[in-house]
C-alpha positions in Angstrom: 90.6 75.3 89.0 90.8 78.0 86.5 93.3 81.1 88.2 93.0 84.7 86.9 96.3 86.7 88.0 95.9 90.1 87.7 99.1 92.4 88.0 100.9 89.8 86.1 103.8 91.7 85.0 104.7 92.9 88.8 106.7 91.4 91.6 104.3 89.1 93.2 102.6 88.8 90.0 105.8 86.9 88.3 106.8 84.9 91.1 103.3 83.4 90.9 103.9 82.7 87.9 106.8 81.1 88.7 105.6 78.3 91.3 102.5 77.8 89.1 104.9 75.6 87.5 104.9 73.9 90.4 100.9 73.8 90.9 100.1 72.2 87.3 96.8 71.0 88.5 95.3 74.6 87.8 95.1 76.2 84.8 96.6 80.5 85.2 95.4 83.4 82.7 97.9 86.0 83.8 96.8 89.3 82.6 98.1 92.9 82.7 96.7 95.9 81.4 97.4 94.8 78.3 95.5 91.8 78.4 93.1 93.2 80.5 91.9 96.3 81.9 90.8 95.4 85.6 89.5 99.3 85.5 86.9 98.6 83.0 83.9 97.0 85.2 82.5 95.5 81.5 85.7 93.5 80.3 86.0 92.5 83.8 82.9 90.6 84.2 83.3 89.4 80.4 86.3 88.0 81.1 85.4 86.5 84.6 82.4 84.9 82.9 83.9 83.3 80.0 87.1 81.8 81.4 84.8 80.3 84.0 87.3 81.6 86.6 87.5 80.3 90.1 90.0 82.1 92.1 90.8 86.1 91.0 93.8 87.1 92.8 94.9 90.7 92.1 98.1 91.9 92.4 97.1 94.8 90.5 97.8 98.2 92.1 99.3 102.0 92.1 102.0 101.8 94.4 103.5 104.3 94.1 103.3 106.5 96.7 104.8 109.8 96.6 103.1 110.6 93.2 99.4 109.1 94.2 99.5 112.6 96.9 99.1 114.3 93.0 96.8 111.0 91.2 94.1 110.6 93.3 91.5 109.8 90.7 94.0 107.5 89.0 95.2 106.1 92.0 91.1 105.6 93.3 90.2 104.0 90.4 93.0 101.1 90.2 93.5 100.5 94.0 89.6 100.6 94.7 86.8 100.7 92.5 88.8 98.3 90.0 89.1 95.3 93.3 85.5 96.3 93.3 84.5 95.2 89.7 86.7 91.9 90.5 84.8 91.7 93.3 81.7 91.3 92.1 82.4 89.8 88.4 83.6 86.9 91.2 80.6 86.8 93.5 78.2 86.3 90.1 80.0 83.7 89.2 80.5 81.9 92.5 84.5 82.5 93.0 87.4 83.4 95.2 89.0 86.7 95.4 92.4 86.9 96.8 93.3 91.0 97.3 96.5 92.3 98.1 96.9 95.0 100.6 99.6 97.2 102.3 100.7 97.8 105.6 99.6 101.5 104.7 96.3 101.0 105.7 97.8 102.0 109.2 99.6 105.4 109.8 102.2 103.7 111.9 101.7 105.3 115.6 101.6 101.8 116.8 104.3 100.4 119.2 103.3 96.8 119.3 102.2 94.7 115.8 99.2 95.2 114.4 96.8 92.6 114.3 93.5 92.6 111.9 91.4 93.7 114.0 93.0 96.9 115.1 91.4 99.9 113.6 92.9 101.2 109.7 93.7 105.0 109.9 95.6 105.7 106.7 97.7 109.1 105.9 98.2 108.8 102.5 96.2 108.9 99.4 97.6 105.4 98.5 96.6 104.1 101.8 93.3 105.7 102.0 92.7 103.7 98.4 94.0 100.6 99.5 91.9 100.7 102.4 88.7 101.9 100.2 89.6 98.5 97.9 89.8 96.6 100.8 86.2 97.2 102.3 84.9 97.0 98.4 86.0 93.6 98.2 84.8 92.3 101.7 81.3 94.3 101.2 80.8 92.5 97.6 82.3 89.2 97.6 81.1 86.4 100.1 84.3 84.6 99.5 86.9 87.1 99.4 90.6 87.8 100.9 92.6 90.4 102.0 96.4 89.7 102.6 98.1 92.8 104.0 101.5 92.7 103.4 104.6 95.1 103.5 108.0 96.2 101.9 107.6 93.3 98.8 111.0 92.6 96.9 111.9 90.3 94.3 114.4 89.2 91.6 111.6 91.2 89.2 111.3 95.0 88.5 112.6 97.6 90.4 112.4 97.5 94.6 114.7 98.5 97.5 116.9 95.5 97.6 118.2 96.6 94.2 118.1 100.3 94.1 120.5 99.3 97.5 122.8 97.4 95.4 123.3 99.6 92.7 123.4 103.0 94.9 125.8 100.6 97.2 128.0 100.2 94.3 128.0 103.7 92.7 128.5 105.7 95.8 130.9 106.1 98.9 128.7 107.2 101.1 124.2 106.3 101.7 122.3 107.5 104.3 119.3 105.5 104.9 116.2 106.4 107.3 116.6 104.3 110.7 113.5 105.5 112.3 110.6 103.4 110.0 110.3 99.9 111.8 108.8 97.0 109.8 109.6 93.5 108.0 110.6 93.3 104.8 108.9 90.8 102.7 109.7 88.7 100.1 107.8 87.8 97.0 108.0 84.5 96.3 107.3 84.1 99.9 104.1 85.7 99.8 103.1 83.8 97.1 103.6 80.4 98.2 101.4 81.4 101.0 98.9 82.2 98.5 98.8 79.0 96.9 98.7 77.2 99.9 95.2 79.3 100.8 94.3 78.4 97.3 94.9 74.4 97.5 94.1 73.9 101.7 91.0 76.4 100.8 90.6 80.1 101.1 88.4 81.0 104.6 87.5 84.3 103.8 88.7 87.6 105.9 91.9 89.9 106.6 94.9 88.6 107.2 98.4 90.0 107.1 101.6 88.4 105.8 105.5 89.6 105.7 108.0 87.8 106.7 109.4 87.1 110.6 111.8 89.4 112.4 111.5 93.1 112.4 114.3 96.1 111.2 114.6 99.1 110.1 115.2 100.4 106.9 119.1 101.0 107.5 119.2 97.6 109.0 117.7 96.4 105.8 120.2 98.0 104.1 123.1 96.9 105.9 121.9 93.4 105.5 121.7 93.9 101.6 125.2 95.4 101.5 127.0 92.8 103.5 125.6 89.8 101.5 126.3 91.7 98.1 130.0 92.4 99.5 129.5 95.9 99.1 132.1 97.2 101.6 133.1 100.6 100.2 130.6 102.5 100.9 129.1 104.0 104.3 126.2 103.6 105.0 124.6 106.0 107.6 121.4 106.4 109.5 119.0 109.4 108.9 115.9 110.7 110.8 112.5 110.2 108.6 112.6 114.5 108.4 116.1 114.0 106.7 114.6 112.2 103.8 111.6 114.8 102.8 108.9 112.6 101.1 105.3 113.8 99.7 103.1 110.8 101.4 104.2 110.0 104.9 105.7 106.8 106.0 104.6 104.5 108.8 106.8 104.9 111.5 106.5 101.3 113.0 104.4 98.8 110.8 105.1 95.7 111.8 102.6 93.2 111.3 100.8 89.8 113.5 100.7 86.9 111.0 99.3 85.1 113.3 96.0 84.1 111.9 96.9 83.3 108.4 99.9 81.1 110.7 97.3 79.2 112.6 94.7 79.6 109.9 96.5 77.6 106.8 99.3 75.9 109.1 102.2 77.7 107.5 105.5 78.9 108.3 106.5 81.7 107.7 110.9 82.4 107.3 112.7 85.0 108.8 113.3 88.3 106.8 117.1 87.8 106.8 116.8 83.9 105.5 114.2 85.1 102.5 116.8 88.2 101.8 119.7 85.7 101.4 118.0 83.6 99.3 116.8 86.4 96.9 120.3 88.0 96.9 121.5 84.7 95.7 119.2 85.0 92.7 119.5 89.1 92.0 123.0 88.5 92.3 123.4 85.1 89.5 121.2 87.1 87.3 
């Protein structure tokens, strides 16, 4: 099959690129803005067309969240029309559409995982987007799917696990917010998940995907700090009003994986395995 990655240059984007290594039986165009502008609906369906693509999956996105509360129209057009053009450049050509989506799609009042077919109720301009993307792509492509997903890390770019690392090593003392519940997920994680919906065959619909096991972010830290041996500095746990942020944060946002479990017959690793096995890398590199 002929793979379009979109969001190349990001997290999930690279470590896809990674394992295609692994999955030499497609051929990949990995694109960024560079090589193309997912926000311009014309070079979108040029490029859909004359690749003869077969699965689209877009990592593509505006993540970040405190400064979308101030980029609405910027963040609208990358996080939802733009999945839109994919969208239907894919259903005029007869292909798959893999979107990535965020636990934001929920404000986070929940005290028990959420499944997909609890209600979205965003509070944030970049989960309000993410959500609009989401019902673009379901609304114009028959064969599409959305994998919700939630605190990605990586070896690649710039995430938690290594603004924890160096603040762990530059500082005496942290405080980290212990009140936001979730699952950290790890990238390459997620994307072997996606290639097994790619070669088992995608079933269309929403499903969500982080890893097992549920913290906080101080646990998180803690974790991080202990397998970096980083024991000089304190870490200490701070309410969610101690840490003032534009865009507010789900409070719990754990998420079900059951469906995409029982749906592709995967297994999905612990959070504290996946982070040990990243730190190994981050920490080699």
């Amino acid at each position: 099959m002929n793979i379009l990655i979109t969001g190349a240059n990001g997290q999930l984007g690279n470590e896809i690129q990674v394992l295609s290594r692994e999955n030499g039986q497609h051929s990949y165009f990995f694109t960024d803005v560079q090589e193309l502008d997912i926000c311009d609906e014309q070079a979108v369906h040029g490029f859909v067309r004359n690749h003869r693509i077969d699965v689209i999956v877009n990592c593509a996105a505006y993540t970040a969240v405190d400064k979308a509360e101030d980029n609405l129209e910027f963040c609208d057009r990358l996080n939802h029309l733009a999945p839109g053009y994919l969208a239907t450049a894919a259903e005029a050509c007869g292909a798959a559409l893999i979107q990535v989506s965020t636990d934001y799609v929920f404000d986070g009042t929940s005290h028990i995982p959420y499944t997909e077919d609890m209600p979205p109720c965003p509070s944030s301009v970049y989960g309000s987007t993410k959500l609009a993307g989401e019902q673009a792509v379901m609304e114009k492509c028959s064969r599409a799917m959305v994998i919700r997903t939630a605190w990605l890390y990586s070896m690649y770019g710039n995430n938690f696990v290594k603004t924890m690392i160096r603040l762990g090593r530059e500082r005496e003392t942290l405080g980290v917010v212990f009140d936001q519940i979730g699952t950290p997920t790890y990238a390459h994680d997620l994307a072997c998940a996606i290639f097994v919906a790619i070669n088992r065959g995608i079933v269309p619909g929403i499903y969500h995907f982080s890893n097992e096991g549920v913290c906080s972010w101080y646990d998180f830290t803690l974790a991080i700090h202990r397998l970096a041996g980083i024991n000089t500095c304190k870490v200490s746990p701070l309410h969610t009003d101690e840490f003032p942020a534009k865009a507010p944060r789900p409070h719990y946002s754990v998420l079900d994986k059951t469906k995409i479990k029982k749906t592709f017959g995967i297994d999905i690793p612990h959070w504290e395995a996946s982070l040990a096995a990243c730190m190994i890398e981050i920490l080699e590199k």
